[in-house]
C-alpha positions in Angstrom: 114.6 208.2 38.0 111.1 208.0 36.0 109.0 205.8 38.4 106.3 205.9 35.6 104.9 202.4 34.1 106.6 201.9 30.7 103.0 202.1 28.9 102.8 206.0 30.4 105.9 207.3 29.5 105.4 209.5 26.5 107.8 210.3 24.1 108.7 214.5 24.5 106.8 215.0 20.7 103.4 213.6 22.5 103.6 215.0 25.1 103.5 218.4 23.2 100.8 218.1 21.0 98.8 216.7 23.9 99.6 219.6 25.5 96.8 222.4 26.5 99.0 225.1 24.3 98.5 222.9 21.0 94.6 221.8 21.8 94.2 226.1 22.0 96.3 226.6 18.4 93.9 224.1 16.8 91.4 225.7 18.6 91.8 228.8 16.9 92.6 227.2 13.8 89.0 225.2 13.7 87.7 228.4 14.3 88.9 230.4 11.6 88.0 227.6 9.5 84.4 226.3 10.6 83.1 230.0 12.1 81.8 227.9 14.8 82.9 228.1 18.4 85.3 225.6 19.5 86.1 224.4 23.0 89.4 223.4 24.8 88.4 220.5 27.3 90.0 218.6 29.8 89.3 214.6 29.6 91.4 213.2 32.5 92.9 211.0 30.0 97.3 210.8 30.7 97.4 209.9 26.9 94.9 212.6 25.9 94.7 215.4 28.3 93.1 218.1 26.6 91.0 217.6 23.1 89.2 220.6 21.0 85.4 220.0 20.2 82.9 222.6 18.8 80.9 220.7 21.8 80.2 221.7 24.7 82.1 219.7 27.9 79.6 216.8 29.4 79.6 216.0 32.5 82.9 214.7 32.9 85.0 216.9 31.4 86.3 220.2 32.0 86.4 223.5 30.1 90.0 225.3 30.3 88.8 227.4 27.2 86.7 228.9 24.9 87.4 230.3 21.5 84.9 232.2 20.3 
């Protein structure tokens, strides 16, 4: 039985492209595209767990990976 609030309970579709293994393909894919490097970060966020930034992580993130 899901104990989770309804308003956390992701659909399975979400929950795979907020997954770490689709924040790498794009990743990979901004880099190919921009030439600039691009950074896999962790934000904390249960509706947004990892994002991809050509930034680097502040303070309150962290970095699971570089794609360089």
């Amino acid at each position: 039985m899901d104990t989770a609030p309804e308003s956390m309970r992701f659909s399975a579709r979400r929950a795979e492209l907020a997954s770490f293994e689709h924040a790498y393909a794009v990743a990979v894919q901004l880099r190919r595209a921009t030439g600039r490097l691009q950074f896999v970060i962790g934000t904390g966020d249960p509706q947004q767990p990892f994002r991809t930034t050509s930034r680097p992580p502040n303070g309150n993130e962290r970095m699971f990976a570089l794609v360089a």
